[in-house]
N, C-alpha and C positions, 0 to 999 in steps of 0.2 A: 575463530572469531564468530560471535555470533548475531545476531542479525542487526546489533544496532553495534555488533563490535567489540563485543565481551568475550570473556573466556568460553571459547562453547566452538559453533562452524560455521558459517554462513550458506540487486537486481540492475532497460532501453526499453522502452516502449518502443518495437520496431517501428512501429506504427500507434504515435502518440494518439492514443482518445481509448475505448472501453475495451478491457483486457475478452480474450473468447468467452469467460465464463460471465461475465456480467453482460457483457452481448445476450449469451443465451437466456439468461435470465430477463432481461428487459423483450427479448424476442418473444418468449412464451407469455409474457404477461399481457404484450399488442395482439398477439393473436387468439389468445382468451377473451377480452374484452370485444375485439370484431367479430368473434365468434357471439357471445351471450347479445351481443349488439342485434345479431339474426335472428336470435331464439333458438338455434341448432344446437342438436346436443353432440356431446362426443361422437356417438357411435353417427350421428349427420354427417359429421366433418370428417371421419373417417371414411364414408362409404366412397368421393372417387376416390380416394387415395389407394381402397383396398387396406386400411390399418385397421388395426382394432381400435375400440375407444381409450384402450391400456396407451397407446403408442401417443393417442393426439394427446391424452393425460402429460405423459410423459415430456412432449414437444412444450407444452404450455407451462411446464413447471422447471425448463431450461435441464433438463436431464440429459438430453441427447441431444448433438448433432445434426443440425437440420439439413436436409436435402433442400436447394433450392428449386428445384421443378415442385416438392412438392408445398412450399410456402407457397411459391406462385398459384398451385392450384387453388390452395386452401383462400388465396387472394379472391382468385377471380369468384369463389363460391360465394363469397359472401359481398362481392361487390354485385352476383346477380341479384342478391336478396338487399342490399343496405348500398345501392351508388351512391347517397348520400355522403356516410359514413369511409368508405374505402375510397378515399381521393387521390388524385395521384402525387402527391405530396405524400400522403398518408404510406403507398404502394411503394415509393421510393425509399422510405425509412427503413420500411418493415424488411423490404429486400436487402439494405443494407444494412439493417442489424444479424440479417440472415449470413450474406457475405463476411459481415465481422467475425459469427459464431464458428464459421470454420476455419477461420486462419490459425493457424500456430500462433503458442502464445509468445512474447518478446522476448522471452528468456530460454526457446529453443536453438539459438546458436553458439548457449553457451552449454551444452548439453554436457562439454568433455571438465567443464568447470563443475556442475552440476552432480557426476557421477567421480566427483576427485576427492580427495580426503581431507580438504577445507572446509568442505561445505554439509552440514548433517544435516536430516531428515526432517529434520524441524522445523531449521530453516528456510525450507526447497517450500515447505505449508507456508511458512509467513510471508514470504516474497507472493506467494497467489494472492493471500486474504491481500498483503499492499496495496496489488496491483489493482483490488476491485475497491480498495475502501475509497469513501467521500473526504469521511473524517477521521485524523491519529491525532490523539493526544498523548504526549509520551514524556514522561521522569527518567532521565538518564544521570544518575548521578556520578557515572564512574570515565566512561570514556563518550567523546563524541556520537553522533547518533548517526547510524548511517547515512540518512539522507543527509547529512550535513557535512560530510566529509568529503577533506579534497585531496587530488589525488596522490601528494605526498603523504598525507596522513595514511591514507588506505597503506599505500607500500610499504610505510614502517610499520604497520601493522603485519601486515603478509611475510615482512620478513624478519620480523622480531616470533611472532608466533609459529610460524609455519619453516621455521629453517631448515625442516628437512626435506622441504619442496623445490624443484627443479625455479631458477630464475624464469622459463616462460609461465611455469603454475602459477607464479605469483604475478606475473605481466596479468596473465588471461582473468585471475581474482580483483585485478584493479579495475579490468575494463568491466568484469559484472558488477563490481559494486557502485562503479560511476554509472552505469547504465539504468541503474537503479533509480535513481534520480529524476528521472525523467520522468515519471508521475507526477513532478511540482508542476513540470512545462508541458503536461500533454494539453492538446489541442481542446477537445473535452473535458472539461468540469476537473480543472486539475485538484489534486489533492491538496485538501486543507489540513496546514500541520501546523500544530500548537506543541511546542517544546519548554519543557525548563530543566535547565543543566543545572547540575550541582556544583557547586565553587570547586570541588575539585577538579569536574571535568577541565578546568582552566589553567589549571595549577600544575598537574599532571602531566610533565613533559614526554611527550612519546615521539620517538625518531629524533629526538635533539631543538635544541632552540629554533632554526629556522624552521624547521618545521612545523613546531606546535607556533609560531609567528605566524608563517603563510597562514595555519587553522583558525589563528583565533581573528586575524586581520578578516576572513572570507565572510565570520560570522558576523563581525563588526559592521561589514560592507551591507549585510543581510539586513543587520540591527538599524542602520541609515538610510538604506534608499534600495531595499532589497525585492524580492516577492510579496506582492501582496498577500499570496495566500498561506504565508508561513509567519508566523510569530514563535520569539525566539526570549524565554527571561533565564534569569539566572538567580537561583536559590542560596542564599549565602552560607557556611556551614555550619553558622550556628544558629540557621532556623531551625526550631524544633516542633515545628505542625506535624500531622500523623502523616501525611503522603511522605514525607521527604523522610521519615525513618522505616527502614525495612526494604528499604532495595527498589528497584527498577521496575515500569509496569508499563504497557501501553491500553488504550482505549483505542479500537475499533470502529468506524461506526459505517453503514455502508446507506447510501440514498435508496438502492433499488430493492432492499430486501433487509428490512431492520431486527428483523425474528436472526438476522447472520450477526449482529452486532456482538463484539467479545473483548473478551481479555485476556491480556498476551503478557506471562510471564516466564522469564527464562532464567534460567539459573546455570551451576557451574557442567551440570551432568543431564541437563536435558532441557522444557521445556512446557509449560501447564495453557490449554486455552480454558478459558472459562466463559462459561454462556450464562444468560438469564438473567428474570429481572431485579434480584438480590443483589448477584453482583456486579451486575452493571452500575446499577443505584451506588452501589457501597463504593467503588472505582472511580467514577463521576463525581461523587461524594469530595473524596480525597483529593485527586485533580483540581475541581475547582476550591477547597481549601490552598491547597499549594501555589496555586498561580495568582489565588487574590493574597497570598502573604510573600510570594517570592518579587525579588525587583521589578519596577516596569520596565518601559523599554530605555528611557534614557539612563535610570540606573541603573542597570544590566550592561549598557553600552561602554558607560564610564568603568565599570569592572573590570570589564575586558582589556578595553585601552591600559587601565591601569596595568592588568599582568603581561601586556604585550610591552612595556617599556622596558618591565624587570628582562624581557629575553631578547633587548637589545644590547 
């Protein structure tokens, strides 16, 4: 399955708020700015540390691993020069974006899930970009979307696809992909998701009627009094705007670093990221055709209700 659940392979915020890599990124951009704040140039900030100017380079543009003794130092140097500037409010972030940067990411206790023949390469990449974006917008027109999936759906997944896997493989694939999730509810700047299912996603029974009921009741629940930070519409199948013909696509968008913004399409045998401001534009483009022609929320909600009657 693949990352939204498709033909293809396939995320807990251990610790709900910014994943290591976007830690280290929002780290080096605080200690650039209180750096040029002093007027010190690299090869300054480097001399107590003993690094090269390459290294403080490197640290400010979230490349590497920060040592905290040596943030702390780079602290105190430039709170000799700017006390103003390095407050201890200011000190307390910067150390604890420093702390964030070295912890393992959420999805290192599922490392035996990770290196299993569920999950491809692809999608080990999508689960990071997930985990740091701001913003997904995402066309699924075929099966539910991961982040939206519950946990019997997952397992009729795992065990419809994956039957030649051991009953704990597919336990241990339920709990990464519920774990997944946890990006709506992280403490920090949960992730905003904008979805629109294709009427088939609905239609489509997978694991049997109760099943796709409990799925489509969850979304229902979502569509009434749900997350504020997720919207959820549903495209009928005989829209024919250009987003909704030609397959499945996600839109990326990240707050801390927008040069990372991308497009994520997967397909039956692999998976394409696409950068830049063509395609962003042209993806963007599509999405918001799709969502200003697919149902709003009440009629999206009423759809649903409707196919959940047919699977009582």
């Amino acid at each position: 399955m693949g990352a939204d659940g498709r033909d293809g392979r396939e995320q807990i915020d251990a610790v709900p708020g910014l994943s290591p890599t976007a830690a280290r990124r929002r780290l080096g951009t605080a200690l650039r700015e209180l750096r040029e704040s002093t007027q010190l140039t690299l090869d300054d900030a480097g001399k107590p540390l003993q690094r090269s100017a390459a290294t403080i380079s490197r640290l400010e543009n979230g490349k590497v691993k920060p040592r905290l003794i040596d943030v702390g130092v780079l602290l105190d140097l430039y709170a000799d020069r700017r006390p103003d500037v390095v407050t201890e409010d200011q000190r307390s972030r910067v150390l604890e974006l420093a702390t964030e940067s070295r912890r393992e990411a959420w999805f290192s206790p599922f490392r035996d899930v990770l290196a299993g023949s569920m999950i491809s390469d692809h999608v080990r990449r999508y689960v990071e970009f997930e985990t740091d974006a701001s913003r997904i917008e995402s066309y699924e027109p075929d099966v539910v979307p991961g982040l939206l999936q519950t946990e019997s759906y997952i397992r009729a997944i795992a065990e419809r696809y994956y039957e030649e896997n051991t009953p704990e493989q597919h336990k241990r694939f339920v709990q990464f992909r519920l774990a997944r999730q946890n990006v709506l509810r992280r403490r920090e700047e949960p992730l905003q998701l904008h979805v629109v299912l294709g009427e088939l996603v609905l239609r489509r029974v997978i694991g049997g009627p109760e099943v796709m009921r409990e799925q489509l009741s969850a979304i229902a629940d979502q569509l009434r009094n749900g997350l504020p930070n997720v919207t959820i519409q549903v495209a009928p199948g005989a829209l024919l705007t250009r987003g909704a013909i030609g397959g499945p696509f996600v839109v990326m968008s990240f707050a801390d670093s927008q040069d990372d913004d991308l497009i994520y399409l997967e397909g039956r045998s692999g998976a394409e990221y696409l950068q830049g401001t063509d395609y962003l534009t042209e993806y963007r483009t599509l999405f918001h055709e799709l969502a200003s022609s697919a149902l709003d929320r009440e009629a999206s909600l009423a759809m649903i209700e409707e196919v959940v009657k047919t699977l009582e």
